[in-house]
N, C-alpha and C positions, 0 to 999 in steps of 0.2 A: 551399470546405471539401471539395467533391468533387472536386476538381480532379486527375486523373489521366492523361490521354492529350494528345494535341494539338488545339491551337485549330483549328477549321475556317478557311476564307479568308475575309479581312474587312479592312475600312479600318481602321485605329486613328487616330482622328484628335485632335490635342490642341491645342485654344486656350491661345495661351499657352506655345505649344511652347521661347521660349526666356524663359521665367522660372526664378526660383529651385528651383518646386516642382518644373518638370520635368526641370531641371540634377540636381540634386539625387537626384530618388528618381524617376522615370518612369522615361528614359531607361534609368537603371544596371540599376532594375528590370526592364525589356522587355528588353535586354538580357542578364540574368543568365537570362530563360525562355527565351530564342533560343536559348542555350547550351545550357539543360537540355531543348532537343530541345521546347518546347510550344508555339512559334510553326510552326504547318503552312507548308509553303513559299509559300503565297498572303496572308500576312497581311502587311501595307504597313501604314506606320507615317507619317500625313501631319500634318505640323507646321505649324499655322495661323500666321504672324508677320507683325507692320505692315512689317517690316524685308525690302527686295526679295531677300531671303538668295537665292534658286534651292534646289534640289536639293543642289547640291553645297556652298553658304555654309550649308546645314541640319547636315550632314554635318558636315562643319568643325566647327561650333559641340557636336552631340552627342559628336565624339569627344575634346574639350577637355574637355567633362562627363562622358564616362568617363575621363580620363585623368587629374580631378582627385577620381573615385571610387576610384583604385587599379588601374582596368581595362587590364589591356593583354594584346595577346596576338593569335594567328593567326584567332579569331574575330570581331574586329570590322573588318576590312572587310565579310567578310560579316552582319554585321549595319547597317553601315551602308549597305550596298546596298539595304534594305527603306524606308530613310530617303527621302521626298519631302514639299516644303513649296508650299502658296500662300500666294501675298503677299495683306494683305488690309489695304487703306489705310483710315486711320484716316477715318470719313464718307462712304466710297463705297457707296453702294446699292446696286451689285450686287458687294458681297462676298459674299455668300450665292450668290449665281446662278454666282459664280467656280467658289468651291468648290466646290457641287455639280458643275459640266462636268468638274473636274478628278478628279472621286471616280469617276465614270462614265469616265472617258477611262482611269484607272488600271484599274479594275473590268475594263474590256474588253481594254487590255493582257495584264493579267497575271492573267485567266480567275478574278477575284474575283465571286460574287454580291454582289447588293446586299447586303452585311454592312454598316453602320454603328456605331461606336461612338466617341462624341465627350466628349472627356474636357474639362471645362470647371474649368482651370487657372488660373481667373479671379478678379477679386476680385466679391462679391459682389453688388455692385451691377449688373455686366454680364449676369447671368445671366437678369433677363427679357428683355433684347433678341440672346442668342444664341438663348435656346427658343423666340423669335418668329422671327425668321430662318429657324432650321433648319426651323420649319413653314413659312414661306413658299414655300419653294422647296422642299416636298415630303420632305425628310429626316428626318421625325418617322414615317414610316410601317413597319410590322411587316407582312408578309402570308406567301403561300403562298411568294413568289419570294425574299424577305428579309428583313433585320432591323436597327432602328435602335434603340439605349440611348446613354441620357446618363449621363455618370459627376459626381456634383455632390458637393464639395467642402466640408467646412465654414470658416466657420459656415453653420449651415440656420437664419438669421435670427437676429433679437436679442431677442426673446423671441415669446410665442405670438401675439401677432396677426403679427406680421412674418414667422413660421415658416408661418400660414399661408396666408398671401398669398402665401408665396412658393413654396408646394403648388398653392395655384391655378394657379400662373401657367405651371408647369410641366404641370400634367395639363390643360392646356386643349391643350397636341399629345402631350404623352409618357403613355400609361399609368400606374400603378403598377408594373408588370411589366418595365415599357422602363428604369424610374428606377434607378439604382445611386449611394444616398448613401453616399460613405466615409469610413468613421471607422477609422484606420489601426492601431486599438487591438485591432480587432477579427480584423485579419490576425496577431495576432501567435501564436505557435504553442503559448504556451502558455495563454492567453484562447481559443484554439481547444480545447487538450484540456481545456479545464474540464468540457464535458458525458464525454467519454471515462472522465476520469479519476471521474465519478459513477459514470455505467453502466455500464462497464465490471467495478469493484471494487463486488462488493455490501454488504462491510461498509462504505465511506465514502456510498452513496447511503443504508443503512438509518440511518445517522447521522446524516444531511444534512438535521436538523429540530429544532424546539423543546422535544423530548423530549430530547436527547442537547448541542445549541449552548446556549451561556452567549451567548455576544456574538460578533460579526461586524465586524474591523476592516478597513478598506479604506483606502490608503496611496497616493497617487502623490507623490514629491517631486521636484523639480529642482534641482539646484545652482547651475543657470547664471539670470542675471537676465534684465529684458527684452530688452538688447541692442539692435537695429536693430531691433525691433519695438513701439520706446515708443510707436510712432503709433494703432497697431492696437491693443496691451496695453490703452492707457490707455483705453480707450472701451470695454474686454471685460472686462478683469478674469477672477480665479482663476474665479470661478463661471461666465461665459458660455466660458471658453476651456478648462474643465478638466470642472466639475462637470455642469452641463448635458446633454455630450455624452459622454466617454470616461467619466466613473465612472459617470453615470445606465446604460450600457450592464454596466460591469462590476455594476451593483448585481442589472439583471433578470436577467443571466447567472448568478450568483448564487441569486440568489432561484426562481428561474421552475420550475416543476415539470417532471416527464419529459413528454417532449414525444410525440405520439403515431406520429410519425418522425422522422428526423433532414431532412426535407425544411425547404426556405426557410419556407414558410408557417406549417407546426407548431411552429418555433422562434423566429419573430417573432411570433407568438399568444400563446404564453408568458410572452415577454419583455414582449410589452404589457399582457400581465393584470398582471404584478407594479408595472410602474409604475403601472396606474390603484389598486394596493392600500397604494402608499404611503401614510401618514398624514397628515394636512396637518404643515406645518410652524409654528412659528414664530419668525418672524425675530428676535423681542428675543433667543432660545435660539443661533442660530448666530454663531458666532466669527468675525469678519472682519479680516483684521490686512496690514500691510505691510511689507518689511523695511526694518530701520536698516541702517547701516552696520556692516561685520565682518566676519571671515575665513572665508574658504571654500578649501578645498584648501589651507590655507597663505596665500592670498595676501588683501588687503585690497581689502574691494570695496563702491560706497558706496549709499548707501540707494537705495532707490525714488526719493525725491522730488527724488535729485542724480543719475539718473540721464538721458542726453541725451536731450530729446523730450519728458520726463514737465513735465506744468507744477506750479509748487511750491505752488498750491493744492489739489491731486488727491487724491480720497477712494478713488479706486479701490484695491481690496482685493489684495495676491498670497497671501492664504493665505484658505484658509476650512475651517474643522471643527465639523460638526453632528453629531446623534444622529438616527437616523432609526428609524421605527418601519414592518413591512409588516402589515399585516392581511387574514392569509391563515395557514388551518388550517395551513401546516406553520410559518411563522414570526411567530407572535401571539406579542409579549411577550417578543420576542430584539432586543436594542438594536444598529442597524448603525451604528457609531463611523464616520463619512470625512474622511478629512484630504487636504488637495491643497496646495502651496506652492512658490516659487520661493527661491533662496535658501536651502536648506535643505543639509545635512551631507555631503549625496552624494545622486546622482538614483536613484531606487527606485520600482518599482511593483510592492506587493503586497500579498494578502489575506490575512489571519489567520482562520482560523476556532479560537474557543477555547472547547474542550468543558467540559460540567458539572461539577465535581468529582465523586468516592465519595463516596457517602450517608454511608459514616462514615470520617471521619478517621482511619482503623489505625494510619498511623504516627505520624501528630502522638498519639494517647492514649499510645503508647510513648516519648512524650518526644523522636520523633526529627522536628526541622523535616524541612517537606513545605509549601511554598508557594508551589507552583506548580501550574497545572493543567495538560493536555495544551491543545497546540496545533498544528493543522497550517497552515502558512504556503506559499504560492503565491506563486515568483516570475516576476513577468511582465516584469521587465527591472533590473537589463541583468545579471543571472546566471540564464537561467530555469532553471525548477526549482522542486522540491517538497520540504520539510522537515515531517518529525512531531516535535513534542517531547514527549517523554514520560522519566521517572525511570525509573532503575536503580540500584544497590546498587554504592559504591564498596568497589574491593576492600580485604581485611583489615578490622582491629576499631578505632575500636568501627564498630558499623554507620553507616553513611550514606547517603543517595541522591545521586545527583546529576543533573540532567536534561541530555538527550543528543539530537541531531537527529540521527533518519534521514532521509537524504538522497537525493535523486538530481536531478542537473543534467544537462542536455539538451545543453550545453555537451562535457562530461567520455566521456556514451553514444555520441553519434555525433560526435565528433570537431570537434564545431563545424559541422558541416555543417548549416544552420539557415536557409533561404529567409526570405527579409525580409520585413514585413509586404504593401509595393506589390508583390511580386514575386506573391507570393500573391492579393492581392485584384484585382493587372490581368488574372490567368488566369481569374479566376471572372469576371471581366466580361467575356474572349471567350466563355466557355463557356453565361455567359446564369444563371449559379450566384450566385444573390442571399440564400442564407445568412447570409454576414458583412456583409451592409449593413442599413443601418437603412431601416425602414417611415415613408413619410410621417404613422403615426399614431404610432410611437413618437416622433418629434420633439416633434410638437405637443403629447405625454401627457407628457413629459419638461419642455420649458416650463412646464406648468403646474403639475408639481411644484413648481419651484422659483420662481414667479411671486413668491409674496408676499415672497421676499430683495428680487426687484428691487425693487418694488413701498414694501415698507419696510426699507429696508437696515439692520441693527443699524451704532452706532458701527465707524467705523473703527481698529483697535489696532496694538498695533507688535511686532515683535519684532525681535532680531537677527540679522544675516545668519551663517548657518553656523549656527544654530539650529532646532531642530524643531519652532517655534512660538512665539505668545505662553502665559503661564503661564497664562492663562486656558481653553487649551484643551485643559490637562492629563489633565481629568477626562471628555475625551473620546478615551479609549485604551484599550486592552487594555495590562491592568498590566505584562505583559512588553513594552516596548517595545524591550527590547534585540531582538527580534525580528526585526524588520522594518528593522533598521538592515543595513546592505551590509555585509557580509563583502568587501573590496576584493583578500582572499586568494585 
């Protein structure tokens, strides 16, 4: 979040270096900083793979993965010049021992200190025997001469014992300090100006309470189904792959009072007070549903339970919408509506905040409808941006109102020029800037929020696909829900 000059010299090192996740969003990401001038000329980018790639089949392979992100152009030779890989066979026991020789042999090449930062690309299961490794052979160390962080990936376990066992397992070599959990929600630029856009504008912070808020709606949908991911879906469901992690963040970010800096510590303090102030939940109260078959974008697309990989007794949920309560002086007694869903109208992530009515009706006693309240609505993807909705007086007679969004989109201000969420959170991990990532205790406070779903899961329900839910969980909205729907304009 502070992220402004150039990374000092250091390894970037990523297990996993030719998977999806780093095809996909690492790669383009490091890349796209190298461009913008924040990779220092000492920072080396070493890609852990079972496959004997070399150096130059690394290359190969990352520039295949820029070239299928869009990337082309006079900078990536030089950026793949920064590219080196070790082979590291599948059961060999001194894979650890490799790497390290190879990270010191680079280090002293190319007048890198011991910088470490090893990005585990990994599926979750791997990750106690990479942080046992990386200690074995001494790579877990921080001192006077260097610095070693792990970058870990969700999920952070499958509910709270698992979340923390697997805290343990990591701070038996890494700090809290060295740890960088990413939650990619949390890069994104406008979930970052959420606290700006409080403190910054002092009529929206003197608002931003139970005196002035009616209700508090929080929205992420997706259009697109499980896809190639029925394996993983089906064992995670909307709550552990959505709710858990990316909204329970948007909720503290939301909620969490001014913080006493803008530093890492004073804004995951915050964040953790407001989830231990959540109210308990309960589960017969949350909506759990999955979709049927039905059209999305135009096209027909078939339920959950016909979809390849899912087996056709599965109970697992892809939608879930609850009413959540925080109990804390600024919001006692203001109901937070969350919906999250696959299959849904068009993919959207955003918050509504919608304010109290006027103590008295003026226009409705004038006979003139007036039924809507103000609303101001946060888009966090994919049009970011800020809308207020508030009435005006259409012109000529007889009188009317009509309500109207002011607007500003981040898109339209700066021409689109808008760093991606990995672009952002890989620079705060050279920089050692642990703002945007999550606290091993926000994990485990987050779990426990939401323990008693797992624990006793309400019925599973249905809805249809291209749909905004089942009818059951109607009366968990803000009544304006034309709102939060995508303007595709």
């Amino acid at each position: 979040m502070n992220s402004s000059g150039t990374s000092e010299g250091s390894l970037f090192t990523i297990f996993g270096a030719t998977g999806d996740l780093s095809r996909r969003k690492l790669i383009p990401a490091l890349y796209h900083n190298h461009v913008a001038g924040h990779l220092g000329p000492n920072v080396r980018i070493v890609g852990v793979t079972r496959q004997p790639l070399g150096d130059g089949g690394f290359r190969a392979e990352a520039e295949k993965a820029l070239a299928k992100a869009g990337i082309e152009g006079d900078q990536v030779a030089s950026f793949l010049q920064r590219l080196h890989a070790v082979t590291t066979p599948s059961g060999d026991p001194d894979n650890f021992t490799r790497l390290r020789d190879r990270l010191v042999v680079l280090g002293h090449v190319h007048k890198i200190p011991p910088n470490y930062c090893f990005y585990l690309s990994l599926p979750p299961r791997a990750f106690g025997s990479v942080i046992a490794g990386l200690g074995s052979v001494g790579l877990d160390v921080s001192n006077e001469e260097g610095w070693s962080r792990v970058v870990v990936e969700k999920p952070f376990g499958t509910d709270l014992k698992s979340a923390a066992a697997l805290n343990r397992t990591i701070h038996e070599h890494f700090d809290e300090g060295q740890i960088y959990r990413i939650d990619h929600y949390l890069g994104k630029e406008t979930v970052q100006n959420l606290l700006v856009f409080r403190l910054a504008n002092a009529f929206i912070e003197s608002s931003w309470n139970r005196e002035r808020v009616a209700e508090v709606q929080i929205t992420v949908g997706e259009s697109l189904g499980v896809g190639s991911r029925a394996g993983y879906y089906d064992g995670s469901g909307a709550l552990r792959d959505m709710l858990q992690n990316h909204i329970a963040q948007l909720i503290a970010l939301v909620g969490m009072e001014v913080p006493e800096s803008l530093t890492a510590d004073a804004i995951r303090y915050e964040k953790l007070k407001v989830l231990r102030s959540i109210q308990p939940i309960d589960p017969s109260e949350v909506i759990r549903a999955r979709y049927t078959a039905g059209e999305v974008d135009g096209d027909a697309v078939p339920g959950y339970l016909d979809e390849e990989g899912v087996p056709s007794d599965s109970e697992t949920e892809t939608f879930v919408a609850l009413q959540l309560g925080i109990d804390t002086w600024r919001w006692q007694g203001v109901p937070f509506y969350i919906r999250t869903g696959k299959r849904m109208p068009a993919k959207t992530s955003q918050i509504a905040i919608r304010y109290r009515g006027s103590p008295v009706r003026y226009f409705g006693r004038q006979g003139i409808p007036q039924d809507t309240a103000d609303v101001l609505t946060i888009t966090i993807q994919p049009n970011e941006g800020f809308a207020f909705h508030c009435d005006i007086k259409v012109p000529g007679n007889p009188l009317r109102l009509e309500r109207v969004p002011l607007q500003f989109s981040y898109g339209d201000h700066f021409d689109g020029d808008m760093p991606q969420a990995y672009q952002t959170l890989l620079l705060d991990v050279l920089e050692g800037d642990q703002t945007l990532f999550v606290h091993g205790d926000e994990v485990e406070e987050s779990w426990r929020v939401f323990a008693p779903i797992l624990e006793s899961p309400s019925p599973t329900r249905e809805y249809k696909a291209g749909t905004w839910g089942p009818p059951e969980a109607e009366h968990i909205a803000i009544p304006e829900t034309d709102l939060w729907q995508v303007d595709d304009g």
